[in-house]
C-alpha positions as CSV (number, residue, x, y, z in Angstrom):
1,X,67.9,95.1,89.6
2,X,70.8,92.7,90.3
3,X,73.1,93.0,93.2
4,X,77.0,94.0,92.3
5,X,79.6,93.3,94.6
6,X,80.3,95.4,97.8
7,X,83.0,95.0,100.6
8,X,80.9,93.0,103.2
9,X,77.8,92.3,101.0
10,X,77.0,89.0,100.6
11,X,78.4,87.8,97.2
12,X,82.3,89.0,98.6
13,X,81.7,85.9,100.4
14,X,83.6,83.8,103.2
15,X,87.3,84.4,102.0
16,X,86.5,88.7,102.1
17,X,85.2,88.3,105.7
18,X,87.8,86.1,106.9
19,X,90.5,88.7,106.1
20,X,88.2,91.3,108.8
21,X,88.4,88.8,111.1
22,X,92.0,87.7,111.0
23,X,92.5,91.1,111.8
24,X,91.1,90.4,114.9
25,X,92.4,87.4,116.6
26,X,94.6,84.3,116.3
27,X,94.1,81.5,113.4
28,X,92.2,78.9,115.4
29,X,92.3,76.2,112.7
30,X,90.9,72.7,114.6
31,X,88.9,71.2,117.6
32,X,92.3,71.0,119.4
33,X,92.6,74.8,119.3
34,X,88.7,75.0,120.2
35,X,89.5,72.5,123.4
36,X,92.4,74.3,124.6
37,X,90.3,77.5,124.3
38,X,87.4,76.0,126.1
39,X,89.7,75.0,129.0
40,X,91.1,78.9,129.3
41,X,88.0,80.4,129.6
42,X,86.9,78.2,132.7
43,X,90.0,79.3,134.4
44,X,90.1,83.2,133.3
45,X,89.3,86.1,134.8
46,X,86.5,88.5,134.1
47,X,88.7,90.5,132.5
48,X,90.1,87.8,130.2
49,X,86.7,86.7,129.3
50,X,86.0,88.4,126.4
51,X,88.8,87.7,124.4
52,X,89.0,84.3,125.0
53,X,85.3,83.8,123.7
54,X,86.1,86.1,121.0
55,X,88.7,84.2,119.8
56,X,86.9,80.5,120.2
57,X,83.9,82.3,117.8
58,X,86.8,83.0,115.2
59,X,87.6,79.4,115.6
60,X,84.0,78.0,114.8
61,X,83.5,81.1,112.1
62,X,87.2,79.2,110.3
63,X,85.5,75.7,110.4
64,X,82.5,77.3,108.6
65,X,80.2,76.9,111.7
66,X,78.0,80.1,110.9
67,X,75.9,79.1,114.4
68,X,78.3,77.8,116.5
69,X,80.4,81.4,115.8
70,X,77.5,83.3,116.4
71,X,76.5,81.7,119.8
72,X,79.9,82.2,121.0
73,X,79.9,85.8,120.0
74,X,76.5,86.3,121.8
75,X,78.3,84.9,124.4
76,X,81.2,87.4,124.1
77,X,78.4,90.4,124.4
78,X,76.8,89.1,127.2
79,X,80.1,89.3,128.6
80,X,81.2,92.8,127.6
81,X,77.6,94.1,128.7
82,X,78.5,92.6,132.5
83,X,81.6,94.4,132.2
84,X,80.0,97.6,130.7
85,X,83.1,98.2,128.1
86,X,81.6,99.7,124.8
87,X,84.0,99.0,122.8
88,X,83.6,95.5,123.4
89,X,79.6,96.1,123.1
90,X,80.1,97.3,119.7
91,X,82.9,94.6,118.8
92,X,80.6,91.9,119.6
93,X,77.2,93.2,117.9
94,X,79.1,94.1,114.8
95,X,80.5,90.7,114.4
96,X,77.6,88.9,115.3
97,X,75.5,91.1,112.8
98,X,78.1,89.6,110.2
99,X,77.2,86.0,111.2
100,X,73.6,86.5,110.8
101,X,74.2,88.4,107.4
102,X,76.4,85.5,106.2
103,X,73.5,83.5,107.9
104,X,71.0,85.7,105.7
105,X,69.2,86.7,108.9
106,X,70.2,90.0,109.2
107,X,66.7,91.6,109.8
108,X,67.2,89.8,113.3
109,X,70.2,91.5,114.1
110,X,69.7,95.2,112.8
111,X,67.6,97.0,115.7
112,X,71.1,96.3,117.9
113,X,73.3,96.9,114.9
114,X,71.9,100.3,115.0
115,X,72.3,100.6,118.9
116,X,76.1,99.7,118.3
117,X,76.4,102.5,115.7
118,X,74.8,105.1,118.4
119,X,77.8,103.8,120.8
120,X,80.5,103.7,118.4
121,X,79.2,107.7,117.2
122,X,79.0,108.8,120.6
123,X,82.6,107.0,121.9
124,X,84.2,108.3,118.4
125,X,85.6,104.4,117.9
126,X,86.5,105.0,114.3
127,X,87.6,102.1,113.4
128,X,84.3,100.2,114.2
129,X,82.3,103.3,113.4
130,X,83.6,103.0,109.8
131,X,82.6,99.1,109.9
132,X,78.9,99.5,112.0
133,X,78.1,102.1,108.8
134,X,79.0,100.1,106.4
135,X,77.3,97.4,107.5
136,X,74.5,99.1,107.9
137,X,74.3,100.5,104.4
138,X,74.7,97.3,102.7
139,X,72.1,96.0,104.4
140,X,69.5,98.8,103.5
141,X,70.8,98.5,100.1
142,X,70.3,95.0,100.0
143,X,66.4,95.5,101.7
144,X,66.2,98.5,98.6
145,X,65.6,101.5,101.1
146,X,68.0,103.2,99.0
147,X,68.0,106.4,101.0
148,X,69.2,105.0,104.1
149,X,71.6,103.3,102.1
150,X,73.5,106.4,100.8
151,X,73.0,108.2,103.7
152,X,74.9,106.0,105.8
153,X,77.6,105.3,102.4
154,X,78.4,108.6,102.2
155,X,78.5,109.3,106.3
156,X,81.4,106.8,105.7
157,X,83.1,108.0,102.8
158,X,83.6,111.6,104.9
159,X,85.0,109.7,107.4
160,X,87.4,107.6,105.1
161,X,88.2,110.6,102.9
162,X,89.5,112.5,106.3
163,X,92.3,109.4,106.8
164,X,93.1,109.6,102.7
165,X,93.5,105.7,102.8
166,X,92.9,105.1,98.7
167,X,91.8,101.6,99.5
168,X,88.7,102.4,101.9
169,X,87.6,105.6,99.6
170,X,87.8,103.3,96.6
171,X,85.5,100.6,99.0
172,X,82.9,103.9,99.5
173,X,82.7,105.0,96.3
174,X,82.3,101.3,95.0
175,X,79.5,101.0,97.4
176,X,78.0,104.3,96.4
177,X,77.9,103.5,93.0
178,X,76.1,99.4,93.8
179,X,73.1,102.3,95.2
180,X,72.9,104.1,92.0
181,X,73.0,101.2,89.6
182,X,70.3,99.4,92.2
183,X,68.3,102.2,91.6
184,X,68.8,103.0,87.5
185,X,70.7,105.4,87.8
186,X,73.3,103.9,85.8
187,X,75.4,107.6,84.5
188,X,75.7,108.4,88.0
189,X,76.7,104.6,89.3
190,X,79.5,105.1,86.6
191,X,80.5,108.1,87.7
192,X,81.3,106.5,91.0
193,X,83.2,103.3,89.7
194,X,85.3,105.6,87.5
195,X,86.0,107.6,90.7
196,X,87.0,104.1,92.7
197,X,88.7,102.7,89.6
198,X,90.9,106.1,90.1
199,X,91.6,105.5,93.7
200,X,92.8,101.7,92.7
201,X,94.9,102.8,90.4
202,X,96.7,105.2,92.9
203,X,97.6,101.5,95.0
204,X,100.6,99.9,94.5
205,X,98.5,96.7,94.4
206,X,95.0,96.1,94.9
207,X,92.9,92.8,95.4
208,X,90.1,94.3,94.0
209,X,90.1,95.7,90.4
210,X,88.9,92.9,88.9
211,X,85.5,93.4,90.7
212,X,85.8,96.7,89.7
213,X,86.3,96.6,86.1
214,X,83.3,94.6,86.1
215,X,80.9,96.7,88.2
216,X,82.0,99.1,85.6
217,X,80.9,96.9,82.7
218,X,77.4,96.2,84.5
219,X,76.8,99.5,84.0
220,X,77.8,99.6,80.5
221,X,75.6,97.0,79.8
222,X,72.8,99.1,80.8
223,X,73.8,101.9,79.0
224,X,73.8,99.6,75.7
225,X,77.4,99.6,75.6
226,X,78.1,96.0,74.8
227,X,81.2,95.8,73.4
228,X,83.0,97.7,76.2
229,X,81.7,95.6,79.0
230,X,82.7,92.5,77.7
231,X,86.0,94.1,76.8
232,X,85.9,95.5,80.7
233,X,85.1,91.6,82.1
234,X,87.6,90.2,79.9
235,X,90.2,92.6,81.3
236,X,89.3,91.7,84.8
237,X,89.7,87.9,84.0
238,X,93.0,88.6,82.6
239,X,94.0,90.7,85.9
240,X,93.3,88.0,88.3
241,X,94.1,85.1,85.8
242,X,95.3,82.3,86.5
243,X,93.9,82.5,90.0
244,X,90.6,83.9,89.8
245,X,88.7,83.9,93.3
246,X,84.9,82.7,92.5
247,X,83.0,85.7,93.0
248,X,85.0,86.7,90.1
249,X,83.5,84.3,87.9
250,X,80.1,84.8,88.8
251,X,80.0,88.2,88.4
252,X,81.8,88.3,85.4
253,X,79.9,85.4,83.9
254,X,76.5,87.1,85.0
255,X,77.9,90.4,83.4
256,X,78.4,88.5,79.8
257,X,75.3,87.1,80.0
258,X,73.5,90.1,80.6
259,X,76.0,91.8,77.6
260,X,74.6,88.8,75.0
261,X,70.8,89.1,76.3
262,X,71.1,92.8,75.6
263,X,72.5,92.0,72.3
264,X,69.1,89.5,71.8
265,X,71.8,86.6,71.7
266,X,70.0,84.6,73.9
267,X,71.9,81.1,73.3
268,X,75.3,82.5,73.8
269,X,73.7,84.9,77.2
270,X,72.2,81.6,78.5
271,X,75.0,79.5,78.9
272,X,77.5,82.5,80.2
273,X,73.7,82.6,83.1
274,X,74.3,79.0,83.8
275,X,77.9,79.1,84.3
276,X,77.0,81.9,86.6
277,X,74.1,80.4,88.0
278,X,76.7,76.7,89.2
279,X,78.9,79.0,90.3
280,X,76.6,80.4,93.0
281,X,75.2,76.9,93.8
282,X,78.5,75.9,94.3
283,X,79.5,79.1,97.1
284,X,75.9,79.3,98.5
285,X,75.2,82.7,96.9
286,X,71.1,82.7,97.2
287,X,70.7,85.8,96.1
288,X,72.9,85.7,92.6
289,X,71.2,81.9,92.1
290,X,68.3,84.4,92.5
291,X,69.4,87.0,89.6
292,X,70.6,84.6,87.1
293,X,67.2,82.5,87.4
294,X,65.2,85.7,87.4
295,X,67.4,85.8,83.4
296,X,66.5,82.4,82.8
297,X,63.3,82.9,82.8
298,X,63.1,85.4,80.9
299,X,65.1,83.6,78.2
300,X,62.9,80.6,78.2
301,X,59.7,83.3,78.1
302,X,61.4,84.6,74.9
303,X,62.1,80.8,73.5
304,X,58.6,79.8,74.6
305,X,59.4,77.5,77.0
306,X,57.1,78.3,78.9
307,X,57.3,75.4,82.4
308,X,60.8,75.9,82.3
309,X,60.3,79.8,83.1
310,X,57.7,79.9,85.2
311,X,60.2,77.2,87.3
312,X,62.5,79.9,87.3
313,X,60.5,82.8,88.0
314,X,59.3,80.2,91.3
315,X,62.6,79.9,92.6
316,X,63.1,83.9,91.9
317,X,60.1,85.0,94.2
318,X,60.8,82.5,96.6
319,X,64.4,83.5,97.3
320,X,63.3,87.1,96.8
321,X,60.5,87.1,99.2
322,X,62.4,84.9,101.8
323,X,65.2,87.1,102.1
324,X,63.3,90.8,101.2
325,X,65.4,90.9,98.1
326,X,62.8,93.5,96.8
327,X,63.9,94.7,93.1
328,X,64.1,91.2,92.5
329,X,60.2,91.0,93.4
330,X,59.4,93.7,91.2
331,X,61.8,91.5,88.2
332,X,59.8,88.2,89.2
333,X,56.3,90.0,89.4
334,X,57.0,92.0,85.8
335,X,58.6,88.6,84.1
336,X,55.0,86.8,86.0
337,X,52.7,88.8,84.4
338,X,54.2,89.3,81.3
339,X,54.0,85.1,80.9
340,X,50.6,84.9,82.2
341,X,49.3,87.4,79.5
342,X,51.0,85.2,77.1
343,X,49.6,81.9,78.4
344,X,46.0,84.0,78.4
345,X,46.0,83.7,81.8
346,X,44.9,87.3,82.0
347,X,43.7,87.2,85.9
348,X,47.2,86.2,87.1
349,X,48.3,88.5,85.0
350,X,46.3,90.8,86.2
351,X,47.5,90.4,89.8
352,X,50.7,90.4,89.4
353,X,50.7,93.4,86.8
354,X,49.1,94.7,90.5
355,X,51.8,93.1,92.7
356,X,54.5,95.0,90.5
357,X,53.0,98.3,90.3
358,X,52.5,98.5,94.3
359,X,56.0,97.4,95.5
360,X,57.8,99.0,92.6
361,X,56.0,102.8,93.9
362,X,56.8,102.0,97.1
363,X,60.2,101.9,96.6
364,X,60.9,103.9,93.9
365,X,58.2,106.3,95.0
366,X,58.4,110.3,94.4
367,X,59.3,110.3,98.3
368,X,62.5,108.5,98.0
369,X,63.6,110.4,94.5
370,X,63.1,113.7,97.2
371,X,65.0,112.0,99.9
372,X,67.8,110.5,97.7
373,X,67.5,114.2,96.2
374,X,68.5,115.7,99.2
375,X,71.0,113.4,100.7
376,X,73.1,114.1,97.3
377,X,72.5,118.0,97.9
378,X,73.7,117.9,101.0
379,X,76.8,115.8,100.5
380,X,77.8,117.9,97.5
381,X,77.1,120.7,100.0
382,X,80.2,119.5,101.9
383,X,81.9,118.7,99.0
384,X,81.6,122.5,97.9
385,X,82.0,123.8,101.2
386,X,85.4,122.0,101.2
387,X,86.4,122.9,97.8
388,X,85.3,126.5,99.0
389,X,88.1,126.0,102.1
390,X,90.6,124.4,100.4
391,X,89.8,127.1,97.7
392,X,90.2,129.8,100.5
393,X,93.7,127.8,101.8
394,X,94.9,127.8,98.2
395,X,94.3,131.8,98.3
396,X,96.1,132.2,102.0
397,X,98.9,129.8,100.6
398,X,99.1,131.7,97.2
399,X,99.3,135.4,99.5
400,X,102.1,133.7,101.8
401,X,103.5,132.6,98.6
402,X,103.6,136.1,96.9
403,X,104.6,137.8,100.4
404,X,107.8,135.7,100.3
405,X,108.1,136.3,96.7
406,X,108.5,140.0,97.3
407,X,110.3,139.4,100.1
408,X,112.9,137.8,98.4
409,X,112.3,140.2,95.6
410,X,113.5,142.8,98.0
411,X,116.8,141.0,99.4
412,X,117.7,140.0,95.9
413,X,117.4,143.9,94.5
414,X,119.5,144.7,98.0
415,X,121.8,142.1,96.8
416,X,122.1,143.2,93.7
417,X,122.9,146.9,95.0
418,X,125.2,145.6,97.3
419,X,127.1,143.7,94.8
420,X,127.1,145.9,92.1
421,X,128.4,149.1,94.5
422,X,131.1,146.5,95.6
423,X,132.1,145.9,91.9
424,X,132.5,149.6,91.3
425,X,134.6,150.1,94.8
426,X,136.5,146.8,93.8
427,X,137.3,148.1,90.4
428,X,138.2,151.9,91.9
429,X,140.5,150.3,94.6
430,X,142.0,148.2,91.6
431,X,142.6,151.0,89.9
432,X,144.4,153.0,92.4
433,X,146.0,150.1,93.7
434,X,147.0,149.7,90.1
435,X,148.6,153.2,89.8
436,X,150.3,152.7,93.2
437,X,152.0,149.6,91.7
438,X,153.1,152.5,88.2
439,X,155.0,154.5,91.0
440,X,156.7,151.9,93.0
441,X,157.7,150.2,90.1
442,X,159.2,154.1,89.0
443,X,160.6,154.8,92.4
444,X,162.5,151.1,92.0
445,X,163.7,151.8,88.6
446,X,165.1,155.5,89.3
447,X,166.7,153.5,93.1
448,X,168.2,151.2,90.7
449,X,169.8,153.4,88.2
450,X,170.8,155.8,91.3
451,X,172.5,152.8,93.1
452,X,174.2,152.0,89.7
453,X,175.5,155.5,89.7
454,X,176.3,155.5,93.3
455,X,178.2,152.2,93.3
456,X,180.5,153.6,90.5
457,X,181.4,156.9,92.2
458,X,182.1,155.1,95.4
459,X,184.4,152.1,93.4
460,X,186.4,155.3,92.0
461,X,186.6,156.9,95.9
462,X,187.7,153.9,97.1
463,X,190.3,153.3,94.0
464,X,191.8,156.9,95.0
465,X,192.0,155.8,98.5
466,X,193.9,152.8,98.0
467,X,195.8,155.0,95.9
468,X,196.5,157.6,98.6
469,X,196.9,154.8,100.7
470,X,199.7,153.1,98.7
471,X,201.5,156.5,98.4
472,X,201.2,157.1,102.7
473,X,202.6,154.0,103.2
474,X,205.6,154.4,100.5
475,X,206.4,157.9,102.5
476,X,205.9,156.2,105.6
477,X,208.7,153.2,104.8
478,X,211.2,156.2,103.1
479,X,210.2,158.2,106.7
480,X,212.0,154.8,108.6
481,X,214.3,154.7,106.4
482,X,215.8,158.5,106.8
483,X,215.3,157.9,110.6
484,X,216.8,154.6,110.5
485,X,220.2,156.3,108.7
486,X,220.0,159.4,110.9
487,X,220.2,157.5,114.0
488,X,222.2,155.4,113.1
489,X,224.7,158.0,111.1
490,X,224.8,160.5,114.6
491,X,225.5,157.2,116.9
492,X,229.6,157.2,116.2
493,X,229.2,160.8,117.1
494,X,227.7,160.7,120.4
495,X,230.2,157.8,121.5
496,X,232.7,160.0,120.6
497,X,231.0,162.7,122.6
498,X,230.5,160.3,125.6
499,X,234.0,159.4,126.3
């Protein structure tokens, strides 16, 4: 059908790409910078080489020289070949690839695209792995071999799941879902841009929800659900309002048109198509100048203007067929025959009733339906041999979990025991201590009362002895007295004695 937008597919244009690339080297922004470059890698060493050229491609790529970018970075390979370092092998091809995709060559450069994703696998450079796949599956989804193309998109979304980055999974599943909507399947290319739209909303900010939202109407459209994808288009102009990047507006303009043709409001669907359709004139997107044509000729079939649509269906086959934009073939060749048959042309009609019946088989032939069949089996075979695992880790977390449960179960009835014995030998030593504190407090009262008692039968003794005391010493002083007299009474008589 129409292409949707994709992380690296060509409508995500020059300003998506030049954010990969900044990643990668310095912002070379004018000849001066390309000069002073030029004069390093005359004097570098083999070893410096690489980066040097490298960086000069980036320079031409900034300045919008597609050719001059990819010469240098044919240059760079050349280089990294002499020096046999793989990672620089796969560097180079990969960005080179990206030239000649922007350069809408990229048939030239997919036989060695492939040989850098063999490197990259065997090496285990994730990084570029991640980017070699990718590539690769936009490009098979852009040529319609759809089963290459979600082979490879889901190979990356394993890998981008295992690192849990919400931003590349929501990039995946986007992807995923552009393969499902290419090929009809519009429930299922739903179910994949509600699954991204769930991963954006787990970012803090994203850059890309706009596009999003109106993937997600695209396939609303198809499902006849006009009112919510214009509601879903609106909401993405309103998210990156005022400063809408211009993929925006083509896609979101295609995606009203397509809601109003749906609707048979043809007038209104053919001026949102040629908003769309100046819009990709204006950023060099062949293919969407491509898609909304492919719409305007079927308008002017429906209005009866009949030169003015088989204009359009020209310009559709030739853009188509130039660039292998198949399901737009099988469009142009449907819209061809149906115009012929009204013109009474049947014998072009014929032939190109013919021409749409053989390509569209040989894409969506019975083959592929198997193929895509078991690509999806066996990627929901992972994803229920993981849910199994993480299933069985849930069980082996939930057995720790009860183990430790019962452990603690265990210590807390101990503790309980412990505690409650405690209380009971607490409460018995309180009692007894308790009773001990009755009998002191008895002894002390009966030591009071019998020091009471003892203090007033000693006051009395010692009130007798003073007593006693008194009379001794009263006898004592009459005792010196008598003597006192005696002697002196019997002293006259013993003079008279002595003479």
């Amino acid at each position: 059908m129409y292409q949707i937008f994709s992380i690296f597919s060509k409508p995500f244009g020059i300003s998506a790409l030049a954010i990969i690339l900044c990643s990668q080297g310095i912002h070379a922004q004018s000849d001066k910078v390309a000069d002073s470059l030029s004069a390093l890698i005359q004097r570098a060493t083999e070893t410096e080489k690489f980066e040097l050229v490298f960086q000069l491609g980036l320079n031409h790529y900034r300045k919008n020289d597609l050719n001059g970018a990819l010469q240098q970075f044919q240059t760079a390979q050349s280089i990294a070949v002499e020096q046999g370092d793989s990672l620089q092998i796969v560097k180079s091809i990969r960005i080179k690839f990206q030239m000649l995709f922007r350069l809408d060559r990229a048939e030239e450069g997919l036989s060695e695209l492939l040989y850098a994703f063999q490197i990259a696998k065997r090496n285990r450079f994730k990084d570029e792995l991640e980017l070699v796949i990718n590539l690769l599956a936009i490009t098979h989804t852009n040529q319609a071999n759809y089963d290459k193309a979600l082979e490879y998109h889901f190979q990356n979304l394993v890998l981008r799941e295992n690192d849990g980055d919400h931003s590349e999974i929501r990039t995946s599943l986007n992807n995923i879902g552009v393969v499902y909507f290419k090929m009809r399947s519009y429930p299922k290319a739903l179910e994949y841009y509600l699954l991204a739209l769930e991963h954006d909303n787990k970012m803090e900010q994203s850059d890309f929800k706009d596009q999003l939202l109106i993937n997600t109407a695209l396939c609303y459209n198809q499902l006849k659900n006009f009112d919510e994808a214009r509601k879903l288009i609106h909401d993405a102009f309103n998210f990156c309002s005022p400063t809408c990047k211009p993929y925006t507006a083509l896609h979101g303009e295609f995606g009203l048109g397509v809601s109003y043709y749906g609707q048979k409001l043809f007038f209104e669907a053919k001026q949102h198509f040629k908003k769309s359709l100046a819009v990709a004139k204006e950023n060099g997107e062949i293919r969407f100048q491509a898609e909304n044509s492919i719409y305007l000729g079927k308008i002017y079939v429906k209005a009866e203007h009949y030169d003015s649509a088989l204009t359009a269906l020209i310009n559709t086959e030739k853009v188509a067929g130039r660039h292998g934009f198949n399901e737009l073939l099988i469009e142009a060749y449907k819209e061809y025959s149906n115009l012929f048959n009204l013109l009474k042309d049947y014998e072009k009609a014929s032939l190109y009733q013919n021409k749409y019946i053989t390509l569209k088989d040989s894409i969506y032939s019975g083959e592929l339906i198997d193929r895509i069949a078991k690509i999806q089996t066996n990627f929901q075979e992972r994803v229920n041999i993981q849910t199994i695992a993480d299933k069985e880790e849930t069980i082996v977390r939930q057995r720790a979990l009860n183990f430790s449960i019962a452990i603690i179960a265990l210590l807390a009835g101990a503790l309980i025991f412990v505690l409650r014995h405690s209380i009971k030998v607490k409460r018995r030593v309180n009692a007894q201590l308790s009773d001990a504190k009755a009998i002191i407090e008895d002894q002390n009262r009966l030591l009071t009362s019998s020091n009471v008692s003892l203090n007033a039968e000693l006051h009395e003794r010692n009130v007798d002895l003073q007593r006693a005391n008194e009379s001794l010493q009263k006898v004592n002083e009459e005792l010196d007295n008598f003597i006192y007299k005696t002697s002196h009474d019997i002293r006259g008589p013993l003079a008279s004695l002595k003479g």
